[in-house]
C-alpha positions as CSV (number, residue, x, y, z in Angstrom):
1,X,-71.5,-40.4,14.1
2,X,-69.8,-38.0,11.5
3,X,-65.8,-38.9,10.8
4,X,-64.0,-35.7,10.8
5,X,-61.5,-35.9,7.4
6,X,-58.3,-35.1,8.1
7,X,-57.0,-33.4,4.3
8,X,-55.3,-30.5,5.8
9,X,-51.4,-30.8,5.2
10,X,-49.4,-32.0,8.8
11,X,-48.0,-27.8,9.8
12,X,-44.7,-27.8,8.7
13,X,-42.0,-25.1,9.9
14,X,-40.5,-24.1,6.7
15,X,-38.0,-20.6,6.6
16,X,-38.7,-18.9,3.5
17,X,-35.5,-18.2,0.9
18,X,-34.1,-14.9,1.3
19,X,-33.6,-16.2,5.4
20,X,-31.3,-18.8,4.4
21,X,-29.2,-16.2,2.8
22,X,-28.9,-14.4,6.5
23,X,-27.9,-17.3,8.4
24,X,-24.6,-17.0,6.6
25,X,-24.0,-13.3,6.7
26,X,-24.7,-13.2,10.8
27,X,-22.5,-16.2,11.2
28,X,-19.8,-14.6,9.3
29,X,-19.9,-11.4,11.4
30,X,-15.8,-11.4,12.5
31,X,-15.2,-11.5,9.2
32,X,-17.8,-8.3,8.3
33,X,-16.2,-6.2,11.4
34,X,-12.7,-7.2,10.0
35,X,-13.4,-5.9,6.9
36,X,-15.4,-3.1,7.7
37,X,-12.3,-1.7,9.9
38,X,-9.4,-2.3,7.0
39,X,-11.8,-0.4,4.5
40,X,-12.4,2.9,6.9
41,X,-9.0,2.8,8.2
42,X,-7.7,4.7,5.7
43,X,-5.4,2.5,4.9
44,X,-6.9,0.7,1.4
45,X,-8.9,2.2,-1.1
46,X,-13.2,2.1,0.4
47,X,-13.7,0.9,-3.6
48,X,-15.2,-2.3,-2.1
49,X,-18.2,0.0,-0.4
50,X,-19.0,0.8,-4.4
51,X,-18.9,-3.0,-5.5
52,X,-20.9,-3.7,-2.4
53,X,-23.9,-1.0,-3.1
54,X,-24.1,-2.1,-6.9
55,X,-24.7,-6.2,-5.8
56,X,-27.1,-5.2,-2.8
57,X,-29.5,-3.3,-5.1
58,X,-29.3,-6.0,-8.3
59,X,-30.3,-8.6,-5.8
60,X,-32.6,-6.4,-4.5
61,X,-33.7,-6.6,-7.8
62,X,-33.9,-10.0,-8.1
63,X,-35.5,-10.9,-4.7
64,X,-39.1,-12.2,-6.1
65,X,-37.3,-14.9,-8.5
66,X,-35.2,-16.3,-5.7
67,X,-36.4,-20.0,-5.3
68,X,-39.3,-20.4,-2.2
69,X,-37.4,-22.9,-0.9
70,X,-33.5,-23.9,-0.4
71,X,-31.7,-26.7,-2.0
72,X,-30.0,-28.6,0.7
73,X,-26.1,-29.1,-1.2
74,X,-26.4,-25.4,-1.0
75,X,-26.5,-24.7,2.5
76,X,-24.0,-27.6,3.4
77,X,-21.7,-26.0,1.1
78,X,-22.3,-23.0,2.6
79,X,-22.0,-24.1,6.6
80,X,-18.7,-26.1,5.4
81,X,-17.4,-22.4,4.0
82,X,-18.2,-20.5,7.0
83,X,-16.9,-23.3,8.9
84,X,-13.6,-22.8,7.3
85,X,-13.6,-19.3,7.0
86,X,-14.3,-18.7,11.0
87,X,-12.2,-21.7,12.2
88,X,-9.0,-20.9,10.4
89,X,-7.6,-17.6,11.8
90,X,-4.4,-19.9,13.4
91,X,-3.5,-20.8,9.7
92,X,-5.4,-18.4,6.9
93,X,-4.6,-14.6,6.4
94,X,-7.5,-12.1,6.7
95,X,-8.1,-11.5,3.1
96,X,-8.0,-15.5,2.2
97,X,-10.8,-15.7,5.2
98,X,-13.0,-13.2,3.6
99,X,-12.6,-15.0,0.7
100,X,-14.2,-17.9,2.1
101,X,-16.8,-15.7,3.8
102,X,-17.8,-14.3,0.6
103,X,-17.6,-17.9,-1.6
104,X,-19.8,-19.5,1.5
105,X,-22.6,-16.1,1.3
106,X,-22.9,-17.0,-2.4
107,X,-23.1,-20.9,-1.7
108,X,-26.3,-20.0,0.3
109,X,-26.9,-18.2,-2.6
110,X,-26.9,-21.1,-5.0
111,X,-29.3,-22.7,-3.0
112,X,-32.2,-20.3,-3.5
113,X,-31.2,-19.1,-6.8
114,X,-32.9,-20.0,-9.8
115,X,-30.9,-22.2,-12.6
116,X,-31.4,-18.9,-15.1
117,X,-30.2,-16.4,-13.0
118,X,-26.5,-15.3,-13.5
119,X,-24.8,-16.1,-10.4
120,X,-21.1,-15.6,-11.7
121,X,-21.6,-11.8,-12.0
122,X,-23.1,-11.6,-8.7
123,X,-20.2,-13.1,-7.1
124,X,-17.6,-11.4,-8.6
125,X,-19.1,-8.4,-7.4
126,X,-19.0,-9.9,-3.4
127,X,-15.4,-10.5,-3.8
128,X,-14.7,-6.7,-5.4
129,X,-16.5,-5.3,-2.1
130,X,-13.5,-7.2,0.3
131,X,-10.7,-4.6,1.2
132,X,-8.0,-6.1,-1.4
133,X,-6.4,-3.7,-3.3
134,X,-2.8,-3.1,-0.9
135,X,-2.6,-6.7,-0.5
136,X,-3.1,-6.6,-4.5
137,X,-0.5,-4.0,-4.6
138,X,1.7,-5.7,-2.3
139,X,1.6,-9.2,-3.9
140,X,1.5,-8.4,-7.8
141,X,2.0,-4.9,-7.7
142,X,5.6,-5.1,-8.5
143,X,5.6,-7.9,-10.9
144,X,2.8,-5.9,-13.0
145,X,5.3,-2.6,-13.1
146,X,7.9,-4.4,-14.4
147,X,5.6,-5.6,-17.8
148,X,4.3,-2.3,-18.1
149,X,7.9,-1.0,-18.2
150,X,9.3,-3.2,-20.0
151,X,7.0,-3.1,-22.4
152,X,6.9,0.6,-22.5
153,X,10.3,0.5,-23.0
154,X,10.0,-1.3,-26.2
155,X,7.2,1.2,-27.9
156,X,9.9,4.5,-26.9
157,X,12.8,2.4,-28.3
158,X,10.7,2.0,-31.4
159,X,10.2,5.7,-31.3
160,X,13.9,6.5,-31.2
161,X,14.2,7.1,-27.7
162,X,17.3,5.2,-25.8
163,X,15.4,3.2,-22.6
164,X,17.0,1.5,-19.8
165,X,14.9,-0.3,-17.2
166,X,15.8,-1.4,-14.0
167,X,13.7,-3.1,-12.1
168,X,10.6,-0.6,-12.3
169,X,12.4,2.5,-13.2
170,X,12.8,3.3,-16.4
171,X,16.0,5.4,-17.2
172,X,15.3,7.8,-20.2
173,X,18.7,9.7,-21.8
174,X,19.9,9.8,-17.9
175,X,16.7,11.0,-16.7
176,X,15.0,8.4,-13.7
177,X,11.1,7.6,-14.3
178,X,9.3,5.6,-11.5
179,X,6.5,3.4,-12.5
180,X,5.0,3.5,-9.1
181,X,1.8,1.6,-7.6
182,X,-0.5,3.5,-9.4
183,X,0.9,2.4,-12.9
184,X,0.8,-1.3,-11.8
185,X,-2.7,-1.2,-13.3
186,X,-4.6,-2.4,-10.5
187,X,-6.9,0.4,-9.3
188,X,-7.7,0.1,-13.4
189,X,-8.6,-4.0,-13.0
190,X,-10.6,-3.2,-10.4
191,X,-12.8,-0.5,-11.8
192,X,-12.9,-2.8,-15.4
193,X,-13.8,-5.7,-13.5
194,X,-16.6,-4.0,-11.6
195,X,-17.5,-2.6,-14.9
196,X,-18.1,-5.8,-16.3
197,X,-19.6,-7.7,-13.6
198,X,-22.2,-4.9,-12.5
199,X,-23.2,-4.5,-16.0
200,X,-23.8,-8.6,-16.6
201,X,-25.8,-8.5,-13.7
202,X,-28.0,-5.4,-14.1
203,X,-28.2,-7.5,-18.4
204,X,-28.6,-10.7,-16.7
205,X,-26.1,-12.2,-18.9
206,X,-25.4,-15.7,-18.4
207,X,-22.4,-17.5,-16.9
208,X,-21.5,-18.9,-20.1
209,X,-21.7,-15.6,-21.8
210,X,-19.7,-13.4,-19.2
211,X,-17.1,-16.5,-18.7
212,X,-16.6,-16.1,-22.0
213,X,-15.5,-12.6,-21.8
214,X,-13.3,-12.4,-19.2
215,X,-9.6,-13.5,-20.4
216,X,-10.2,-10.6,-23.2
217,X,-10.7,-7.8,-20.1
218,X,-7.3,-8.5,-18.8
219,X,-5.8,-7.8,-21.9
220,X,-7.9,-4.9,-22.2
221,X,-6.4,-3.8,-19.1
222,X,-3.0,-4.4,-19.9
223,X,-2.8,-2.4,-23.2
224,X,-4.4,0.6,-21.4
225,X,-1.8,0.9,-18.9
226,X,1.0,0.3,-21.0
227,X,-0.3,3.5,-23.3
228,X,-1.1,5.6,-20.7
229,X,2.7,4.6,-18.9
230,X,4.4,5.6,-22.4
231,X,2.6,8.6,-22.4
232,X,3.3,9.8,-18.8
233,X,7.4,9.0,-19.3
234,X,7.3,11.1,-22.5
235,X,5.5,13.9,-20.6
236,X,7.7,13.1,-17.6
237,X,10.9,13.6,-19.5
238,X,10.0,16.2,-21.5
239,X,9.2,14.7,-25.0
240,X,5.5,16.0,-24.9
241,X,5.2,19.6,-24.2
242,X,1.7,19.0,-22.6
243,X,0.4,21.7,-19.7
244,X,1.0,19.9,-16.0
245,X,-2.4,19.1,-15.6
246,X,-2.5,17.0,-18.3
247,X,-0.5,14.4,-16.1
248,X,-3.5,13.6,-14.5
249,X,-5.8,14.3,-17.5
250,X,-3.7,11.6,-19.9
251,X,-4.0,9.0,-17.1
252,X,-7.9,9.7,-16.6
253,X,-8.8,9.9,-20.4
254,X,-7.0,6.2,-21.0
255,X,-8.9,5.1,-17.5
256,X,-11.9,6.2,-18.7
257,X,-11.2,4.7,-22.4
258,X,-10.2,1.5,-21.2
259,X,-13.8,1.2,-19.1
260,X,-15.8,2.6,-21.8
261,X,-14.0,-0.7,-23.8
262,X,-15.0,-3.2,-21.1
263,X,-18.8,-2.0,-21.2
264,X,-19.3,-2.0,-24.9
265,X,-17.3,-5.4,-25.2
266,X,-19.2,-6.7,-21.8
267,X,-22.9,-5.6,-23.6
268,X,-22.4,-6.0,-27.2
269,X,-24.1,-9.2,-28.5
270,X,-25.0,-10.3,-24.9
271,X,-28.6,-12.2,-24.5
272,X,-30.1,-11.3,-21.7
273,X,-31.5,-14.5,-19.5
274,X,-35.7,-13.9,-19.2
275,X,-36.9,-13.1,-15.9
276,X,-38.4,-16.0,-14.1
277,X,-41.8,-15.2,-11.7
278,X,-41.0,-16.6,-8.6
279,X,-43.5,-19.2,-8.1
280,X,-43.4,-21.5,-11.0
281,X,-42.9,-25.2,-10.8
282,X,-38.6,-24.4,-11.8
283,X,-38.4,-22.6,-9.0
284,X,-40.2,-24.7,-6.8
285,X,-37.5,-27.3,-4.6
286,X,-39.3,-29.7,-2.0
287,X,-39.4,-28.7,1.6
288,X,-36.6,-29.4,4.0
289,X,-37.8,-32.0,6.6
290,X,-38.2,-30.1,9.9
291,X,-35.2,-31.9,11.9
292,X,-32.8,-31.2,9.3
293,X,-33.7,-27.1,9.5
294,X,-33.1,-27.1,12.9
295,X,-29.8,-28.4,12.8
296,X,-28.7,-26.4,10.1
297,X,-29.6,-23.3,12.0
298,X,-28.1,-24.7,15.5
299,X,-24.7,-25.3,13.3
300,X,-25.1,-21.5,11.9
301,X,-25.5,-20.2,15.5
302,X,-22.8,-22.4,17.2
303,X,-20.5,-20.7,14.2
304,X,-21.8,-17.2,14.8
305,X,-21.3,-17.7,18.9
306,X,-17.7,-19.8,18.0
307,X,-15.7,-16.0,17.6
308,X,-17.4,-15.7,21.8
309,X,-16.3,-19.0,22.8
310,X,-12.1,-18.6,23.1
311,X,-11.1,-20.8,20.0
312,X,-8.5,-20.6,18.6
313,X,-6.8,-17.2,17.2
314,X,-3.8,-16.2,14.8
315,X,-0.8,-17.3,16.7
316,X,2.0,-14.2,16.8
317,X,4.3,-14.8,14.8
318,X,7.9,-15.2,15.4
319,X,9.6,-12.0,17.8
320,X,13.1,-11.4,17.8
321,X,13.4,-8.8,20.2
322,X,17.5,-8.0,20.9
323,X,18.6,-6.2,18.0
324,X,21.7,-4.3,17.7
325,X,20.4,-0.9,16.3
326,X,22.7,1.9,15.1
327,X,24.0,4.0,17.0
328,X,24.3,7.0,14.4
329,X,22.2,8.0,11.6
330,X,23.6,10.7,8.6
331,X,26.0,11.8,11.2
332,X,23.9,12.5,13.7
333,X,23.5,10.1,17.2
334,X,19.9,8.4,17.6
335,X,18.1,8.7,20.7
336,X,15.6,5.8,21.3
337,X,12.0,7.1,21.4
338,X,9.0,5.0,22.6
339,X,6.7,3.1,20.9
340,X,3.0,4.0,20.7
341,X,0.0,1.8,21.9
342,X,-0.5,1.0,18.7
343,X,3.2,0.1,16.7
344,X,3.3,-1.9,20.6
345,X,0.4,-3.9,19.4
346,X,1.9,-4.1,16.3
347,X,5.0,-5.3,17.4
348,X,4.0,-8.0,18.9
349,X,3.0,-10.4,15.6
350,X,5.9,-8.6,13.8
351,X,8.5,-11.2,12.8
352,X,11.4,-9.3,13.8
353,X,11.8,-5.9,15.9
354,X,10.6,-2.1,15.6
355,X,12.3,0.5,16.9
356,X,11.8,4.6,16.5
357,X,14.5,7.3,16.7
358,X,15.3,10.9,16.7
359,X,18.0,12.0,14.9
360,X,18.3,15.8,14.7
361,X,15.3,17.3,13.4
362,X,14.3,13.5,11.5
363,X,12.2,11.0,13.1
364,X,13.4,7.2,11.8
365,X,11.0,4.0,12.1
366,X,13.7,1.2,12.0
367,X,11.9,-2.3,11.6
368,X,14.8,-5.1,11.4
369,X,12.6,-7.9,9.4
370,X,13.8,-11.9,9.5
371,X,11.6,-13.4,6.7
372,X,9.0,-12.1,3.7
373,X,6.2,-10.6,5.1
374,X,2.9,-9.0,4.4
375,X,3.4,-7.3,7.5
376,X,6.5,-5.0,6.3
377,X,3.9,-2.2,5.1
378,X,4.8,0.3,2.7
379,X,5.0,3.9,4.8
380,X,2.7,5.7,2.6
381,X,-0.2,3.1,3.3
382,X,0.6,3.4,7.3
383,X,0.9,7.4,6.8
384,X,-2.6,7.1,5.1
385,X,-4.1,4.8,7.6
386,X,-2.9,7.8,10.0
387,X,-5.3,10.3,7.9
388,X,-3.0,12.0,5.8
389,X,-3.0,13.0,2.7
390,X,0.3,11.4,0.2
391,X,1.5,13.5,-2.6
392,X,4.4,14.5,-4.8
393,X,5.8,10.5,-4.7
394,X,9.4,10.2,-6.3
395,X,12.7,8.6,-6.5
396,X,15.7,10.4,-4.8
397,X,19.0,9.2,-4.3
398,X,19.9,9.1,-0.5
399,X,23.2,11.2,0.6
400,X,24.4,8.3,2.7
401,X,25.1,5.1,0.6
402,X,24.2,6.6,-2.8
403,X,21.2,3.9,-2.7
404,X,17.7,5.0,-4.0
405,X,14.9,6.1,-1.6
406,X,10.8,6.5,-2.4
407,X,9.9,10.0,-1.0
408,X,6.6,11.8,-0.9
409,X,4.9,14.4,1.3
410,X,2.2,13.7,3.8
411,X,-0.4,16.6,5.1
412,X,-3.0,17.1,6.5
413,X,-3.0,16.3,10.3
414,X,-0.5,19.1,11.3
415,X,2.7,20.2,10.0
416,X,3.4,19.1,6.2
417,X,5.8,16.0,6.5
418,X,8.3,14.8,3.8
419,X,9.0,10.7,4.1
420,X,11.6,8.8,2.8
421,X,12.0,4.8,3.1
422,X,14.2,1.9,1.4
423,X,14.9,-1.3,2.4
424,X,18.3,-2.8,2.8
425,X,19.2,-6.3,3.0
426,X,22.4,-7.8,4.5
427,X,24.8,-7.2,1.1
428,X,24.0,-3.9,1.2
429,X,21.7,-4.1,-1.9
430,X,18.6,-2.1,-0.9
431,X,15.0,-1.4,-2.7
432,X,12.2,1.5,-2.5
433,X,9.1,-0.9,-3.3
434,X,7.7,-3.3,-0.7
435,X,6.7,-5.7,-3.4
436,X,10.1,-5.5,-5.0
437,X,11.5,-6.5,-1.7
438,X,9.3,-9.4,-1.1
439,X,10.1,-11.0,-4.7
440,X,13.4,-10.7,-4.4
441,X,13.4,-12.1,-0.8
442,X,11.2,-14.9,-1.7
443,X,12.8,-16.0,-4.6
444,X,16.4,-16.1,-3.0
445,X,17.3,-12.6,-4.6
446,X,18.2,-11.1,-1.4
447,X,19.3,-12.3,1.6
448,X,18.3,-11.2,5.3
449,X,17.9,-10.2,7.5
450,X,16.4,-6.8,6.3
451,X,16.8,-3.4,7.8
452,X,13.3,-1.3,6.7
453,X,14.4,2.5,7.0
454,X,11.5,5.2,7.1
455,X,12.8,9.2,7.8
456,X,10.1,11.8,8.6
457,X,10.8,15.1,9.0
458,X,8.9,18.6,9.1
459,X,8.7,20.4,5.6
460,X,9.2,24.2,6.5
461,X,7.0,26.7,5.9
């Protein structure tokens, strides 16, 4: 009788590597659609869908040196992120849940990545592609404007000029200059910052490397946008006879200066880490017993069914409904007009009251606010969520009050519209910037509650 010898391996279910990094991304999928909807709405910059395409195609890159097989302190770290990021909508804010959704993707990633490969430029690409720059705006927009103009008021003093600042503005000879959102600087960060990361991970430069680099890019940064605000309030005041155009031009030639900086710095000396072929004994991890796969994958799907199952979601926020409204705006009486489906919806998490008016030929959006809040958005992000098109932003000085008020124009879905907001606390003092406002409320600078005042009314032909 012949003994049949057994020296086939025992069948083993085993995933391969690039699955594990899917069982993330589906279970994340709220957080996705969330994301997806702030970055077509209109309402942030879609820079995030550039960020996005650049780390899709160098992983696509990369996909034969991913490891075979996971490492297991990866994926836990991973389920524990998405855990955190899909359980917490009662206490986290969107953007600090995609956060987590992004650091939990790249935990998976960890796990089937190879010790050489550069995993820091990867990731700081995944958290470029959220939707962050108005929250950026709205959180350090302000305090950034403020360096830039005080700085720049020190380089036009040290030209001769005589500079005032307040706040923002910048006061040359009389003459008012707003360092608005688009001085802060940010939309710059962003584009040096994708800059740097897309071009460590297309060099393959090393965490150490790139690490390294990175407190020098903010300075970068900085400088740029303190030369190219200087410049601006010297054209803006008449000091440099320079053609109109060249308000845009000067801003786009330091832009592009200030990136062509970050890629030479980002490149120059860098040593690229060797590609690894994908089946060598370094990137070779031992198997994941059986049992342990399948509960990592029922944990995966019970988070990707958890958004179906009714738990818990962001409790609304504090409503004080009976507000005494004015009864008369610039002289003329307000009639009450009704809220869309939409400001209704928003209403309801809004910690205070919204109200809308018609006063003569004006329409006024009146939100009475009770505490610092993201949620007081500035009108030129809610106009552009709307479709339109914002131009020809300023200062003005309102006739009632003498107070300050940001104005612009928005087109482009119907009549022409000029818009006008401030805010106005309960001394009286009032401010034109959102992030202003929420500093100075925050820090005990103004006291509420706060009357937001936003006047629309039809340009004529």
């Amino acid at each position: 009788m012949s003994v049949l010898a057994l020296d086939r391996p025992a069948w083993r279910l085993q995933l391969p590597g690039w699955a594990w990094l899917l069982l993330p991304a589906l279970a994340l999928w709220p957080v996705w659609q969330r994301s997806l909807r702030r970055m077509s709405d209109g309402s942030d910059d879609p820079f995030g869908i550039v960020a996005l395409a650049t780390l899709l195609l160098v992983l696509w890159r990369e996909r034969d040196q991913l490891a075979v097989t996971p490492r297991l302190p990866g994926l836990l770290l991973a389920l524990l992120l998405s855990a955190a990021a899909l359980l917490s909508q009662a206490w986290l804010p969107p953007l600090l849940r995609a956060v987590l959704a992004v650091l939990a993707l790249f935990a998976a990633l960890l796990a089937v990545r190879v010790p050489v490969q550069a995993w820091l430029a990867w990731c700081g690409l995944g958290l470029l592609a959220l939707p962050l720059l108005s929250s950026l705006q709205f959180f350090i927009g302000y305090p950034l404007r403020v360096l830039t103009a005080e700085v720049s008021a020190w380089l036009l003093r040290a030209g001769g000029l005589e500079v005032g600042r307040q706040g923002s503005t910048l006061e040359v000879a009389g003459q008012l200059v707003m360092v608005d959102a688009p001085c802060s600087g940010i939309q710059m960060a962003w584009v040096a910052y994708f800059t740097a990361f897309a071009t460590a991970a297309w060099l393959r430069l090393a965490d150490r490397q790139l690490l390294r680099r990175l407190p020098l890019l903010g300075v970068l940064v900085l400088a740029g946008n303190i030369l190219r605000n200087s410049l601006l309030v010297l054209q803006e005041t008449g000091r440099l006879a320079w053609p109109a155009w060249m308000h845009e031009g000067t801003g786009l030639l330091v832009f592009v200066g200030v990136c062509a900086l970050v890629l030479r710095y980002t490149a120059a000396g860098a040593v690229p880490q060797r590609a690894v072929p994908r089946h060598t004994p370094a990137a070779a991890d031992r198997p994941l017993p059986p049992l342990l796969q399948g509960a990592l994958l029922l944990a995966f799907g019970l988070l990707a069914l958890s958004p179906l199952l009714g738990l818990p979601k962001s409790a609304p926020g504090p409503v004080e409904r009976f507000v005494e409204w004015p009864q008369q705006f610039a002289g003329q009486p307000l009639q009450p007009l009704a809220l869309s489906a939409v400001e209704q919806r928003f209403a309801a998490q809004f910690p205070g009251a919204i109200a809308r008016f018609r006063a003569g030929a004006q329409v006024l959006s009146l939100r009475h606010v009770t505490r610092p809040t993201r949620k007081l958005h500035p009108a030129a992000d809610c106009y552009r969520g709307l479709g339109y098109r914002i131009q020809a932003m300023s200062l003005q000085r309102r006739a009632q009050g003498g107070g300050l008020q940001r104005c612009f124009v928005a087109s482009g879905q119907g009549p022409a519209l000029r818009v006008c907001e401030y805010i106005e606390d309960a001394a009286g003092q009032s401010f034109t910037d959102t992030s202003a406002w929420y500093w100075a409320a925050l820090g005990g600078g103004s006291t509420g509650p706060w009357l937001a005042v936003t006047v629309a009314e039809v340009l004529s032909p």
